[in-house]
C-alpha positions in Angstrom: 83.6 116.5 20.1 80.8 115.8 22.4 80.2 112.5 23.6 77.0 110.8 22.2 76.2 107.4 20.2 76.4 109.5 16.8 79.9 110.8 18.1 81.3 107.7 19.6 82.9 106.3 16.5 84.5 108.8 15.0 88.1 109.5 14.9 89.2 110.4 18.6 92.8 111.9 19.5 93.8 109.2 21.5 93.3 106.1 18.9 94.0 104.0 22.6 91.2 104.8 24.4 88.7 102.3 24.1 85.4 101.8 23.5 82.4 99.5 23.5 83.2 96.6 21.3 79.3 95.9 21.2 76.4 97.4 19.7 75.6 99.7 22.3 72.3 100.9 20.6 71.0 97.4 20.2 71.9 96.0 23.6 68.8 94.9 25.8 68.4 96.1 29.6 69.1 92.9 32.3 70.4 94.8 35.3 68.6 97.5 37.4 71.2 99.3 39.7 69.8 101.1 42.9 72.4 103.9 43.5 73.9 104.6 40.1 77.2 107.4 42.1 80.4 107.3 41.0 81.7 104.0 42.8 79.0 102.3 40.9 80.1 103.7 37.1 83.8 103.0 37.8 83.4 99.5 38.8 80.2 97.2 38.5 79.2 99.1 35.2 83.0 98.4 34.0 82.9 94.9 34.9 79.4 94.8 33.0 81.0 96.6 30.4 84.1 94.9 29.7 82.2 91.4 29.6 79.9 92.3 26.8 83.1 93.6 24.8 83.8 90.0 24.9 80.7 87.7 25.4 77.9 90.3 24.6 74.7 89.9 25.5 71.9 92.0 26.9 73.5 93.1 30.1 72.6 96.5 29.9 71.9 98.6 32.7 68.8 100.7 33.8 70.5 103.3 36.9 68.1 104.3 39.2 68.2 107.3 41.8 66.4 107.4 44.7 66.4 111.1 44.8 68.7 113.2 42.9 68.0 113.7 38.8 71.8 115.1 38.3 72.9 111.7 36.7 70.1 111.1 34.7 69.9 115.2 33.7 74.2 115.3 33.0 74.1 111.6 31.1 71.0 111.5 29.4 72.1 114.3 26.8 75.2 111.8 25.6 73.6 108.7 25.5 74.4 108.0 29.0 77.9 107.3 28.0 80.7 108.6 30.0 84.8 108.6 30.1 86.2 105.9 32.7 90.1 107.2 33.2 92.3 104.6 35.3 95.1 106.4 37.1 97.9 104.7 37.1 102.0 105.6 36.0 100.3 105.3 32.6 96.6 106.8 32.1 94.1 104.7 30.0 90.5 106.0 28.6 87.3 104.0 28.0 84.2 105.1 27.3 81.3 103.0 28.5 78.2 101.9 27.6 76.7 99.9 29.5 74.5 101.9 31.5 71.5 102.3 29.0 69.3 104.7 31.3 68.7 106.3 34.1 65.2 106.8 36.5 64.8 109.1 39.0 62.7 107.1 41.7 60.7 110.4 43.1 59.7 111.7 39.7 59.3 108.1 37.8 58.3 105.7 40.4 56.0 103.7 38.1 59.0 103.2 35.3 60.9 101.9 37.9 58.3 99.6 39.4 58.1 98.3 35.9 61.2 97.9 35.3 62.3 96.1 38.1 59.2 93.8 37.0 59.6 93.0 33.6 60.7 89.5 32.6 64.4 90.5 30.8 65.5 91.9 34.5 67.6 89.1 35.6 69.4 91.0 38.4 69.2 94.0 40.7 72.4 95.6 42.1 73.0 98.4 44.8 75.0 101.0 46.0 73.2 102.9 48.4 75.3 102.7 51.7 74.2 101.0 55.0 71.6 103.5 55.5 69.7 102.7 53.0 68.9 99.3 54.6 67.3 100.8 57.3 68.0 98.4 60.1 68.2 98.9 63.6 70.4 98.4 65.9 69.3 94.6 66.5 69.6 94.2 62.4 66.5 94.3 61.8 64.4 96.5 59.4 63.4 99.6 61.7 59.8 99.8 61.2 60.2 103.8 62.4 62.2 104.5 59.8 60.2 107.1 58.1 60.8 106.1 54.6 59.9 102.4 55.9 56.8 103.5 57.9 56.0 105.4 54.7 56.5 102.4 51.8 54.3 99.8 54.4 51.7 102.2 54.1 52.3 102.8 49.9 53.3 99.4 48.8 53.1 100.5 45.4 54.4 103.9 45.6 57.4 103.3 47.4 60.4 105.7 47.9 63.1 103.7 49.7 65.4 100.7 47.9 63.7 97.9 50.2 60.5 99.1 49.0 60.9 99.3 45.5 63.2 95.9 45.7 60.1 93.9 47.7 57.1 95.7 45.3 59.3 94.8 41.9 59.0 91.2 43.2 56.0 91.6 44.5 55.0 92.5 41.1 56.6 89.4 39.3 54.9 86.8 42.0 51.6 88.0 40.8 52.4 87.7 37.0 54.4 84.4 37.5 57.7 85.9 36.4 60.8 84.5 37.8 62.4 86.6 41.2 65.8 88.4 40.1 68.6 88.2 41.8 69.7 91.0 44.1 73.1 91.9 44.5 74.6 94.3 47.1 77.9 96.1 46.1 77.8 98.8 49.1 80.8 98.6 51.7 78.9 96.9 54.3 80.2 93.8 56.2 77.8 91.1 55.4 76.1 93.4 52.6 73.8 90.2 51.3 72.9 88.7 54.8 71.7 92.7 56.3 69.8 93.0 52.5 67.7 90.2 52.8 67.5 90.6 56.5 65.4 94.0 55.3 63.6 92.8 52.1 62.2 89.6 54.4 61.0 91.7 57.0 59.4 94.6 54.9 57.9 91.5 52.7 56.7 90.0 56.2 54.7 92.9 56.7 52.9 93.1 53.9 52.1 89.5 53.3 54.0 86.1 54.7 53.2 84.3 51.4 55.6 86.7 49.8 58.3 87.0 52.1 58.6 83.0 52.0 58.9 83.6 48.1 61.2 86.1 48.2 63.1 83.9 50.9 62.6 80.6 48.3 63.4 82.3 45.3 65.4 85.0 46.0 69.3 85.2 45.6 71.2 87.8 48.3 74.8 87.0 48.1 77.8 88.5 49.9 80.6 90.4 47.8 83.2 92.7 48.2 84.1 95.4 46.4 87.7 97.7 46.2 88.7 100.6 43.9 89.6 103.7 45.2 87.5 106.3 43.1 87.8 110.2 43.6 85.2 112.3 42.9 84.7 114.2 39.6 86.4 117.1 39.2 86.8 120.1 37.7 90.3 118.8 36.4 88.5 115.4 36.0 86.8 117.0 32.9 89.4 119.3 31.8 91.8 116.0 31.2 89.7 114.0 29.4 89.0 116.4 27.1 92.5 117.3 26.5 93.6 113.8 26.6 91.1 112.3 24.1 89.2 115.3 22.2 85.8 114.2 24.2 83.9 116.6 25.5 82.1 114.4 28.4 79.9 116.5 30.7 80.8 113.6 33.6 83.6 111.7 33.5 84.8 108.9 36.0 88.6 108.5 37.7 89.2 105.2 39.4 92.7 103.7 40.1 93.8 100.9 38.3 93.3 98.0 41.3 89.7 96.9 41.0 88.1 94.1 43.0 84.8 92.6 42.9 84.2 89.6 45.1 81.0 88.1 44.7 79.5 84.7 47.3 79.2 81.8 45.1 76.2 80.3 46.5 73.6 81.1 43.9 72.1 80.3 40.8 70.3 81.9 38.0 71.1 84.3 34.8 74.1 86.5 35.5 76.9 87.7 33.1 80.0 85.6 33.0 81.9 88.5 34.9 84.5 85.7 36.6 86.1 86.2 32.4 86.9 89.6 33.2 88.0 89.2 37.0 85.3 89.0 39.2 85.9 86.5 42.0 83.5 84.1 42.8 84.4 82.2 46.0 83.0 80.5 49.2 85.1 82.7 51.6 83.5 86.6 51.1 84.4 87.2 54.3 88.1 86.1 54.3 88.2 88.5 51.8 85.7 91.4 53.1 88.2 91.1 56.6 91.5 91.8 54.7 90.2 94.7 53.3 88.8 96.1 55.7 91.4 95.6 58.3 94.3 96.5 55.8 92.8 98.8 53.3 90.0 100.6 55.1 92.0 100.6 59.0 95.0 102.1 57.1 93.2 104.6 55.1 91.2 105.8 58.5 94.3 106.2 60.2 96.0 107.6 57.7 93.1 110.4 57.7 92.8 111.8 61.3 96.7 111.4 62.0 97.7 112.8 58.5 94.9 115.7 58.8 96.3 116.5 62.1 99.8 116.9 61.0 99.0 118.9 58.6 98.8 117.1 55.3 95.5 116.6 52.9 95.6 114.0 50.4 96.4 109.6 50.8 99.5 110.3 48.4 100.8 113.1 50.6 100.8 111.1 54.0 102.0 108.2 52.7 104.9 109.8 50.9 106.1 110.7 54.3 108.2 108.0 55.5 107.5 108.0 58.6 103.8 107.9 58.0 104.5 105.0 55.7 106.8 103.0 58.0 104.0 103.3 60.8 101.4 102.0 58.9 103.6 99.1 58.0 104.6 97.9 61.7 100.9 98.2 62.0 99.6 95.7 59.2 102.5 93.5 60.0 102.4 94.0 63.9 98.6 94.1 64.8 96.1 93.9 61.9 97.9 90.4 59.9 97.6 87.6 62.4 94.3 89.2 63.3 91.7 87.3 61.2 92.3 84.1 58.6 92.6 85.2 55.2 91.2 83.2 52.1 92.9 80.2 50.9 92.7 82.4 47.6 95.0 85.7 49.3 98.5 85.7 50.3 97.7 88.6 52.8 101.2 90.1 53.2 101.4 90.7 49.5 98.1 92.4 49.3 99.5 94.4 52.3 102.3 95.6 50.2 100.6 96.1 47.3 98.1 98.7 49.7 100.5 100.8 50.6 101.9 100.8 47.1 97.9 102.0 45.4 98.3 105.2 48.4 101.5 106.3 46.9 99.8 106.6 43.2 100.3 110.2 42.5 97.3 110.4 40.2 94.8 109.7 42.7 94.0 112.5 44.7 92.0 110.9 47.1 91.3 113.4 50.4 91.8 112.7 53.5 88.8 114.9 54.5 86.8 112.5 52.5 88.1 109.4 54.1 87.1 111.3 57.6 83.5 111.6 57.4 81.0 109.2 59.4 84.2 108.1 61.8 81.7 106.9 64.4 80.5 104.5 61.7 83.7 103.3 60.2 85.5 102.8 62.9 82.8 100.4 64.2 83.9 98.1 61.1 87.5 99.4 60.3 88.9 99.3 63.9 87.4 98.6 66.9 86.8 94.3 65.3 90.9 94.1 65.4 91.6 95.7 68.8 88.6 92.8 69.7 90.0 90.1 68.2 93.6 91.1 69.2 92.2 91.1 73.1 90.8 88.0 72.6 94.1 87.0 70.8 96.1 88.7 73.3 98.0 90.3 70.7 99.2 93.9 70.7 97.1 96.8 70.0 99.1 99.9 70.8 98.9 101.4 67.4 95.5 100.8 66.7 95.1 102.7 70.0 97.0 105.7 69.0 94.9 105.4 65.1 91.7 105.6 67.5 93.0 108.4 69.9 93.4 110.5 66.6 89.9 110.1 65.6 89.0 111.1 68.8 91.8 114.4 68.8 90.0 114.9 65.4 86.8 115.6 67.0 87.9 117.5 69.7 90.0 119.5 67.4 87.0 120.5 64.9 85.0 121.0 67.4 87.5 123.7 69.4 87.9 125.3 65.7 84.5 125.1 64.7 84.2 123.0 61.8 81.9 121.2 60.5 81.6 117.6 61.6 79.9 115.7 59.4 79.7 112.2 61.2 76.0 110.7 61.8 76.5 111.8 66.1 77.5 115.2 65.1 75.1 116.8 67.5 75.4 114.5 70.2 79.6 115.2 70.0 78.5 118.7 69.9 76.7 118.8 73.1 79.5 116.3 75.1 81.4 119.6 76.9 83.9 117.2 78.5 85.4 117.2 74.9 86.5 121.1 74.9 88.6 119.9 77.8 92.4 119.0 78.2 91.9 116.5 81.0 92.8 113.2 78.6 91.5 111.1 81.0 88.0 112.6 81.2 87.9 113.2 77.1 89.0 109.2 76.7 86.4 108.7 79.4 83.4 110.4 77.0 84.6 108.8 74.1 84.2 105.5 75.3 80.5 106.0 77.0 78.7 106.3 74.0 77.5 102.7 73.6 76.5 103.0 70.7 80.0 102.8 69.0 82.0 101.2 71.7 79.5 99.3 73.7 80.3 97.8 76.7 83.6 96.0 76.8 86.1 98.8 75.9 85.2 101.5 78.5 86.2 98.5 81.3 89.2 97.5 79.5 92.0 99.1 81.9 94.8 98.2 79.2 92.3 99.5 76.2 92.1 102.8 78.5 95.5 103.1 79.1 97.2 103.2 75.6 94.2 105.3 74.8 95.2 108.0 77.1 98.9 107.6 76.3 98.1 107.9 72.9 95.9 111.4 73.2 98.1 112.5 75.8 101.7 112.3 73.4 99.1 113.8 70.6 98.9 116.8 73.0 101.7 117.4 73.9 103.8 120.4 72.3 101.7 120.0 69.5 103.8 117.4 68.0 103.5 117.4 64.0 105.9 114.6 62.9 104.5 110.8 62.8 108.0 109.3 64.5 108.3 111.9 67.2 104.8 110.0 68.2 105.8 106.7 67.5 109.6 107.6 69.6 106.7 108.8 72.5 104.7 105.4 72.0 107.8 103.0 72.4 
């Protein structure tokens, strides 16, 4: 049976999976999302979704992609409704509706313009990863940025997210509509701050009447956001369809913990998403701090030492039990007691609970996957604890050996030649030193480009030490077992 509004209440082989308690043809558009990937389908549009099962309303959703048609092209022929399957010991189904549409920004710039400008848009969301804030390095917008340089220059035919965020309210100053709300959802420490940061300064440049609007009336809260979410599939598909008789061209797999943190420090027409488990608190970055130093430390680590030993998924790595008890000494020895938590999180229990999401054997989330961009993640995954813990003077001799095998990953790929893909690809590829064996010298490189490390690191003679150690016992006799390392370490 293939998935579409006519199709969607017939008799399905699973008589579990659920579906939208609402009139999905008759439900309104009050959201435009900015990135509609598949983070963005398993979790805001869920939230979205499972409110209006139970309040209603006209929350629906209008996706909008900056540059590929796929989503629009695979959802539009069912309605845009698609399969959600949470992994878990059990596996649950739900189809959702929420998402009423799709643009594509390059090929339907004017629909979105309107969109974003009509008076029933309440709230625009995003997921379109830091570099689509196109900030420098002083967090500012970078007025080089091509797609910046371009929008300034076509205000009203604009291709980038700031663009089409600051001409949408642009658009509803001149018709004295109310601003929306803008909501970031992207895995960026201080997501709200860095987006207003980029819609003030774009708005600056086009008129200082409107930027102290947008700065007035305009909404940009902090939130956090957690669920791991593989991608699609092949398998993806071939299990929904043999679990629940739909035919879905693009179905979603999430795992069952889901998190949505959201700054409650504005006001304004939003759904009541706190009834379905949104978290609205004062502390986002109590929160953003726990997950970043627990879940998203852990998972790098778990990438470049598990890819070097030899394994290639989170559930694999972890099942090792050595794997598993290093990451524990790690939380409880060098990342917990780093940072406060919220008054809301009892941090050793969401610890626990962690490890227990990477040892779900329905999520098949890839280690090569987790890998990519290291130069930017470990900026926020890594390198903030070993600061704070120097500043602490608390430990950091694992976190040391988790950053040596980022940098043994490199080297590695780079002695193989694989592909790298990591925004200083080219530069690594040009730094010679790191086809050497001479630790010192590699360690030496690593820590020289300022850019990731800055200044403070490269000096740090304790820093450099366990650094060296670290790449030196991943050397040596090719050592493939996680407690031969840590029996080097001690």
């Amino acid at each position: 049976m293939k998935l579409s509004s006519q199709t969607l209440n017939k008799k399905l082989k699973n008589t579990e999976i659920k579906t939208p308690a609402y009139d999905h043809n008759n439900v309104d558009i009050g959201i435009v999302h900015l990135g509609p990937g598949a983070f963005h389908r398993a979790h805001q549009a869920v939230y979205t979704e499972n409110i209006m099962n139970v309040d209603g309303g006209n929350w629906g959703i209008c996706g909008v992609s900056l540059h590929s048609s796929t989503a629009r092209d695979i959802l539009a022929k069912q309605d845009y409704l698609y399969t959600l399957a949470v992994l878990d010991k059990k596996i649950n189904y739900q189809v959702i509706g929420a998402i009423k549409e799709i643009l594509v920004a390059q090929q339907q710039t004017a629909e979105v313009i309107a969109r974003l400008s009509v008076t029933s848009t309440k709230l625009v969301t995003l997921t379109i990863t830091e570099k689509g804030y196109c900030l420098n390095a002083c967090g500012n917008l970078d007025l080089k940025h091509s797609d910046i340089a371009h929008d300034l220059n076509n205000p009203s035919k604009p291709i980038s997210a700031i663009g089409f965020i600051v001409e949408g309210l642009k658009q509803r100053k001149l018709n004295n509509i109310p601003a929306f709300n803008v909501i970031s959802c992207d895995n960026v420490s201080g997501n709200g701050d860095k987006l207003q940061q980029a819609v003030f300064d774009f708005a600056n440049q086009l008129d200082a009447s409107l930027a102290q609007w947008i700065k007035t009336e305009v909404a940009f809260p902090n939130t956090m956001v957690d669920s791991i979410t593989p991608k699609t599939e092949n398998y993806t598909i071939e299990n929904v369809k043999h679990s629940t008789d739909i035919d879905d061209s693009w179905p979603i797999q999430r795992e069952e913990f889901c998190q949505w943190v959201i700054e409650n420090n504005w006001q304004g027409e939003r759904p009541n998403w706190e009834k379905v488990g949104v978290i609205f608190t004062s502390d986002v970055n109590g929160f953003e701090k726990a997950k970043l130093r627990l879940l998203n430390c852990l998972h790098s680590t778990l990438a470049y030492a598990g890819t070097l030993m030899g394994y290639t998924s989170v559930y694999e790595v972890t099942s090792d039990e050595f794997f598993r008890k290093f990451i524990t000494q790690m939380a409880n020895t060098e990342i917990i007691g780093s940072f406060t938590p919220p008054k809301e999180l009892n941090v050793k229990v969401y610890s626990n609970e962690i490890i227990k999401r990477f040892l779900n054997p329905e999520i098949r989330h890839l280690l090569s996957q987790i890998a990519w961009d290291g130069s930017q993640k470990l900026q926020m995954r890594i390198l903030p604890i070993i600061h704070d813990n120097i500043a602490l003077n608390r430990p950091t001799k694992l976190l040391c050996f988790s950053l040596a095998c980022w940098f043994e990953f490199i080297c590695r790929a780079l002695k193989n030649g694989e592909e790298i893909i990591d925004p200083l690809a080219d530069e690594l590829a040009k730094m010679s030193i790191l086809y050497s064996n001479n630790t010192n010298d590699i360690v030496d490189a690593f820590l020289n480009i300022e850019s990731v490390f800055g200044l403070e690191l490269k000096n740090n003679k304790r820093i450099k030490t366990q650094l060296v150690n670290s790449l030196h016992t991943l050397r040596i006799g090719r050592v493939n077992k996680i407690n031969q390392v840590i029996s080097a370490l001690s």
